[in-house]
N, C-alpha and C positions, 0 to 999 in steps of 0.2 A: 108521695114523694117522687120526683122527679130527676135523675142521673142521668146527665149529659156530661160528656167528655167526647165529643163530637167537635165539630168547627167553635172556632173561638175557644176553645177546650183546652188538653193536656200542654199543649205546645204556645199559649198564652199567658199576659200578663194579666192577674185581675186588679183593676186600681177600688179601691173603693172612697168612693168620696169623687160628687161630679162638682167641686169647688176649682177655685181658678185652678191649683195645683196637682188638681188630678187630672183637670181638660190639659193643660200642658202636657204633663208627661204620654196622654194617649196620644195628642195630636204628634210628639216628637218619635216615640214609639211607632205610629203608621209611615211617620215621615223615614222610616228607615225599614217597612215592611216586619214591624212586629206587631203578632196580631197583641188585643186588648179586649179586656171589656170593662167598663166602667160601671161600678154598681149604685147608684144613686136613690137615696132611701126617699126622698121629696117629687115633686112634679116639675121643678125648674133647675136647673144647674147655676154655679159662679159664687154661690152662695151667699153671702153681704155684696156683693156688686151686684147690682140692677139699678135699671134708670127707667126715671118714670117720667113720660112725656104729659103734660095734660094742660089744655086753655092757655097754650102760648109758652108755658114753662116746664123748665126740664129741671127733677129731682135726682140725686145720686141717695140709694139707700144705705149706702157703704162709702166706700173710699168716692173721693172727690176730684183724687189724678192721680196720674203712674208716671213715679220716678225714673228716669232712664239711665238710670243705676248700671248697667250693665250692658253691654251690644248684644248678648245674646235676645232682648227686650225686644229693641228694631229688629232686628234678622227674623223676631216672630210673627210682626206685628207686617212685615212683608212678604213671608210666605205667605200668611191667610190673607193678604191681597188688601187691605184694607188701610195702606198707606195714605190712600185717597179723602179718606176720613176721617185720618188724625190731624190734631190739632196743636198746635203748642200754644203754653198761652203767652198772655199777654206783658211783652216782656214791661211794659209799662206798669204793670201790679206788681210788681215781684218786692213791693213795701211792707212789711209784718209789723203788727203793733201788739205791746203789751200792756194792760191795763196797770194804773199805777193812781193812787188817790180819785178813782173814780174815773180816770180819764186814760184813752189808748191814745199810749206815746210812742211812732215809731222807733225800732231796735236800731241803733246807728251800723250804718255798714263800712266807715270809715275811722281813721286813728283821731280824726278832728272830729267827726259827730260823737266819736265814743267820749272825748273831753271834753263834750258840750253840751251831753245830753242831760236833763235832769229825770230821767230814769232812774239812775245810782245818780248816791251822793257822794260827794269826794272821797272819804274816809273808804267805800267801798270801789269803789276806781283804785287807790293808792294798794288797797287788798289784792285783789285781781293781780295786780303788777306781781304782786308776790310768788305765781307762780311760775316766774324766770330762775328764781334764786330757790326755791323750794328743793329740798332731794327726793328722790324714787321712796316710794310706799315699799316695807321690808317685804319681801318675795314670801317669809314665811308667816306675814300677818293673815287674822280671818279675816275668811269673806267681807268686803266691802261695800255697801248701801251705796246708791246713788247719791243720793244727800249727803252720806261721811266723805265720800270722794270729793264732793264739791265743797262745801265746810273747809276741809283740810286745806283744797288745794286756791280756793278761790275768793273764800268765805259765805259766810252766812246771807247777806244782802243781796249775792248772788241765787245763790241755791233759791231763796225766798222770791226775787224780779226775774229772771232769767229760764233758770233750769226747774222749777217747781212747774210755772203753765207749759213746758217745753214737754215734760213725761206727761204732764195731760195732753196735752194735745195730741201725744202719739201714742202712749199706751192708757189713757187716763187711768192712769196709775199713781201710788203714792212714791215718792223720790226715799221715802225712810225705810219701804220694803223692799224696793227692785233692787235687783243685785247688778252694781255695775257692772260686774263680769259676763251676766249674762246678757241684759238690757243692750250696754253700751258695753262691747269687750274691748272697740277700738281705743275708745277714752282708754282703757287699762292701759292697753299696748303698749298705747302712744309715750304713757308715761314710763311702761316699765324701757320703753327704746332709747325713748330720744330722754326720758325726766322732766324734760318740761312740757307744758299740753301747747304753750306758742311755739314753741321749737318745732314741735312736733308736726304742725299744720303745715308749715313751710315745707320743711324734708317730705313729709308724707305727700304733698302735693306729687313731688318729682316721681316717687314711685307711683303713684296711682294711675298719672301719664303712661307709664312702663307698660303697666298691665290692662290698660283700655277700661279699668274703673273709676268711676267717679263718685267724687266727694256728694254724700248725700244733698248738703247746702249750696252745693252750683250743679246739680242733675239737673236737665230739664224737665220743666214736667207737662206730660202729655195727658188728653184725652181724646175725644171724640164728635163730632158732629151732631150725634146723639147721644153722647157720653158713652161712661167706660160698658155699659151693655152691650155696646158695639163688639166690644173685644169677646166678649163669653160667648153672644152670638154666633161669632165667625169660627170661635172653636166648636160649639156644638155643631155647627156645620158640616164643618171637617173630620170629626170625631164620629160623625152619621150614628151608623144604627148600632157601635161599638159601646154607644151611651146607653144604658138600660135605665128608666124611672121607676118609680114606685117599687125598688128590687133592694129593700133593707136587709144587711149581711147581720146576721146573727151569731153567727160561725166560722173559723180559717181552723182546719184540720190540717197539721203537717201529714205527709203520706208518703210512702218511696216514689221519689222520681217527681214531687212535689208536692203542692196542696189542694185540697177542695175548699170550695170557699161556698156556703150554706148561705142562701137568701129564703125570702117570704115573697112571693107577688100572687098578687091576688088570694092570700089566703093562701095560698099552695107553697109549700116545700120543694127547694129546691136544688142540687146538689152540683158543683159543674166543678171540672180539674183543671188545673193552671199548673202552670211551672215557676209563677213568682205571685205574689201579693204585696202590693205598695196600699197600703194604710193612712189613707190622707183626706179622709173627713175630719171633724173635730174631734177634742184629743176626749170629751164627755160620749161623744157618740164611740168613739172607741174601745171607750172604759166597759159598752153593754155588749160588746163582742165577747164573745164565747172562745176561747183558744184552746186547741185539741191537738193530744201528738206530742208535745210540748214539755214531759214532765216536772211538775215543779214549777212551772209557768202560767202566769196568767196576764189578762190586760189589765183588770178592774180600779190595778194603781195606778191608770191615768186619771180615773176621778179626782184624784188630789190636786190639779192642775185648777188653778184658781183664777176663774176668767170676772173680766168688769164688766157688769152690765153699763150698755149704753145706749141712748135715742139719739135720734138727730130730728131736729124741727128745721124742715124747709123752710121757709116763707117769703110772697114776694108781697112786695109794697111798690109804690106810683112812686117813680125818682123824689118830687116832690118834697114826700114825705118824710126822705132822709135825710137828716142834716148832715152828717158825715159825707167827705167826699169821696168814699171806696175807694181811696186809689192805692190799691194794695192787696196782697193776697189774703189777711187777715189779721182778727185778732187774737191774743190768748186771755187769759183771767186765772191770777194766781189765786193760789186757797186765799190768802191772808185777806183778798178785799170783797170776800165774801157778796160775790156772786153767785144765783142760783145757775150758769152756765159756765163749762169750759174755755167757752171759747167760740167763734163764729169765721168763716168764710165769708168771702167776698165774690159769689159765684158767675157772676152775670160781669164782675170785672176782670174775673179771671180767663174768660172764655164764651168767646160771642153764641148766639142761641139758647141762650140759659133763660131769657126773660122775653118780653113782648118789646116794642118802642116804647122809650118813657118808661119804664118801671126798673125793677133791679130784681134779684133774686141772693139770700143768704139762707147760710147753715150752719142754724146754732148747734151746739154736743152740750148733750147734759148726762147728767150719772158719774159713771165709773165711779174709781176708790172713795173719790173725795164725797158723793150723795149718791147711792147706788135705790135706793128708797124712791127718788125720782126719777132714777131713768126709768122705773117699772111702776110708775103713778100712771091713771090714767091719762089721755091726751087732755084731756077739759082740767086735770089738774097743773100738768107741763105748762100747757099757752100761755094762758096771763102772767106766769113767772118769767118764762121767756121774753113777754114781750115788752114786761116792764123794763129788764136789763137791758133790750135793744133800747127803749127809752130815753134810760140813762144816759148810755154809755155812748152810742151814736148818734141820738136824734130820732129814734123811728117812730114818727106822730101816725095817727088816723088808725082803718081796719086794714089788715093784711088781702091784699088779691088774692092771693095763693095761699093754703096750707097743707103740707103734707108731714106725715110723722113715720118714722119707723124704728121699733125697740127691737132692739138687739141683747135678749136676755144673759146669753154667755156670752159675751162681745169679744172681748180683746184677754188672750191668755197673758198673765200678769209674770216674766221674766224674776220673782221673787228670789230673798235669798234661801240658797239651798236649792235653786229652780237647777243647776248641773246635775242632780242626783238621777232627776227623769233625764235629762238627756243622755247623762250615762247607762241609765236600765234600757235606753231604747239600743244603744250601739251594743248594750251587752245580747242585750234578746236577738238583733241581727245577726250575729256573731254564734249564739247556740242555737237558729233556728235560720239556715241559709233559706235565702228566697224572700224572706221575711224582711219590710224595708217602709218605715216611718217616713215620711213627710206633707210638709205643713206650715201653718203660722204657729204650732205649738213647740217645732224644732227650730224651724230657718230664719226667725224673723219674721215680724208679722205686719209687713208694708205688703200691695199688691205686688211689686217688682218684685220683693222677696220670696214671695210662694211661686212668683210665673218663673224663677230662676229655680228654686227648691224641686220643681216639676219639671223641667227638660232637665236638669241635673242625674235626679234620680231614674230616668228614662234610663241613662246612657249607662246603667245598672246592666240591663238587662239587651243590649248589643251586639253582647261579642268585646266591643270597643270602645270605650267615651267619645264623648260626640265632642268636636271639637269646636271650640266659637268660631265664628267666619269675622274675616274684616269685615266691618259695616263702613261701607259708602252713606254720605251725610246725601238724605235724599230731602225728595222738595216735600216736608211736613208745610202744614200751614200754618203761620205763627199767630193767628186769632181764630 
């Protein structure tokens, strides 16, 4: 065994977890001269972000773009210098379709496309209106389901075309377990503020103005010239040799005057002292931490945090090939028209360098709640399910150019109801065990903008002082 409390030591933060949210919080942490060290149990950092360049095409293994949800986002992605190779996309895509009788029917973005589309049928348009005249949900009712919120507030036809492929697509989740509160808290708000969810859009608009946040549905979304690897890259950069790999924490010892925090590298035992611990790997890899010092405490009850397995199937096809005309960000697929996929991107239109001339690139999502049995099928058993649907549903004739796969066994942590309880045991455990400090996609939200906020956030823990946002000046991104 090996005890160091030497450089990087007593007077450090140790993050564990080198995923977006921990490279955040070390690179804002150096950004203000407090040391770090980052314990990373794998050989690569960013954790589901990485992008795989290969034969003309670029794969995302994770997220596909970063919402610019926030100016602390830009003010990041300009300190690490890399303004130069963001991208915005293409404001010409920004068309979403939802599968409906077989067929992706764009979502109307207007008060005339929405009374003209046959998306919804009348009877369920006339529904929806309903929630003008509707009252506030009682303050003292139980927890509410995503599905009971929307039922109640908007109806069924909704919940079913709408908000069903909307939770896949972002948590591939089922809409009957997520807990509005936790999932969607704003949905709650909005209603318990304003009462109505249209009221609400409007008014809420004016504040979001206020406070330099933006509505998730008009955030721009960014990535990269080589995609969002770019971004993980330039923080490992930055983060230098504060990053340790193959260093899996086993153990956070509370101590006087702070903690030790116990890794394995190479076989050898390790022991080093910090003055805070941020806990921001996965909430499963957290659960086999050992917590010492602590009486009465332990982590092992993040195991109950119930993540969706998910794959995504790259694939590229010769223009050609497609009948559909991409012009749009994507599509979704609700349960009901039983598709063996969630849903597909449109990648090559969403952001130039994704494909060769003449061909396209997409990414299909399969698994989560709705078939979790195929996100963890072999690849030879996903393809031809996959490719029948693209088939289908867009035209995609001939052999694919491109294929790439990656499973995502715990994927996306599932916002369920009763999911407040862990959030609560984590602010409790903060609270009897100072220094001690959660974050993540299993607390903050689990978009990438959400963890890269989640991470400089909790930085400014450990300061002195909160770090405060800067005006962000609108710089020259590239808009393809």
């Amino acid at each position: 065994m090996i005890i160091d409390s030497k450089a990087r030591g007593g007077g450090s933060v140790a993050i564990v977890g080198a995923g977006i949210t921990g490279l955040a919080a070390a690179f804002r942490l150096s950004q203000v001269s407090v040391d770090a060290t980052v314990y990373e149990a794998g050989t690569r950092a960013g954790g589901p972000v990485h992008s795989v360049r290969r034969d003309g095409y670029l794969a995302e293994d994770g997220p596909n773009t970063l919402l610019e949800t926030s100016p602390q986002i830009r003010a990041l992605i300009r300190k690490l210098g890399i303004e130069g190779e963001c991208l915005r996309s293409n404001p010409d895509a920004d068309r979403r379709y939802i599968v409906r009788d077989g067929v992706p029917k764009p979502i109307p973005g207007t008060l005339g496309g929405w009374l003209g589309t046959d998306l919804f049928s009348f009877p369920a348009k006339l529904r929806v209106l309903g929630d003008l005249v509707l009252p506030r949900h009682r303050a003292d009712a139980p927890e509410e389901s995503v599905a009971g919120f929307v039922r109640r507030r908007l109806g069924a036809e909704f919940l079913d075309y709408a908000v069903n492929p909307l939770v896949a697509g972002i948590y591939a989740g089922d809409p009957e377990l997520l807990s509005v509160s936790q999932a969607f808290p704003r949905l709650e708000a909005v209603e318990r503020r304003h009462r109505s969810l249209f009221l609400g859009q409007i008014l809420g608009g004016r504040e979001r103005r206020k406070s330099g946040e933006t509505a998730r549905a008009n955030a721009p979304k960014l990535s990269f010239v080589d995609g969002l690897g770019t971004l993980v890259s330039a923080l490992v950069r930055a983060v230098g040799e504060r990053l340790q790999f193959e260093s899996p924490v086993v153990a956070v010892t509370r101590v006087a005057g702070g903690w030790e925090v116990t890794s394995t590298v190479g076989g050898e035992t390790r022991v080093r002292r910090h003055r805070a611990v941020v806990l921001a790997s996965p909430a499963h890899r957290i659960a086999r931490i050992e917590l010492r010092g602590v009486p009465g405490e332990s982590l092992d009850w993040m195991s109950g945090i119930v993540h969706a397995p998910v794959a995504s199937v790259v694939l590229g096809f010769r223009r050609g090939d497609v009948a559909h005309p991409l012009d749009g960000f994507g599509f979704l697929v609700p349960g009901k028209e039983r598709f063996p996929i969630l849903g597909a991107i449109f990648n090559s239109s969403l952001f130039r360098n994704r494909a060769p001339d003449g061909h396209v690139t997409l990414t299909c999502y399969v698994g989560g709640s709705r078939n979790p049995t195929l996100a963890l099928a072999s690849a030879d058993e996903r393809l031809p399910l996959v490719r029948d649907a693209l088939a289908r549903l867009i035209g995609a004739r001939g052999e694919p150019t491109f294929v790439h796969h990656c499973v995502h066994a715990k994927g996306i942590p599932q916002y369920n109801l009763g999911y407040g309880e862990f959030r609560e045991r984590m602010a409790r455990l903060e609270k009897t065990a100072p220094g001690l400090s959660f974050a993540g996609h299993f607390r903050d939200g689990i978009s990438m903008g959400d963890c890269l906020v989640a991470g400089l956030r909790v930085a400014g823990k450990f300061t002195g002082t909160m770090i405060r946002d800067e005006p962000i000046p609108r710089s020259p991104i590239s808009k393809t």
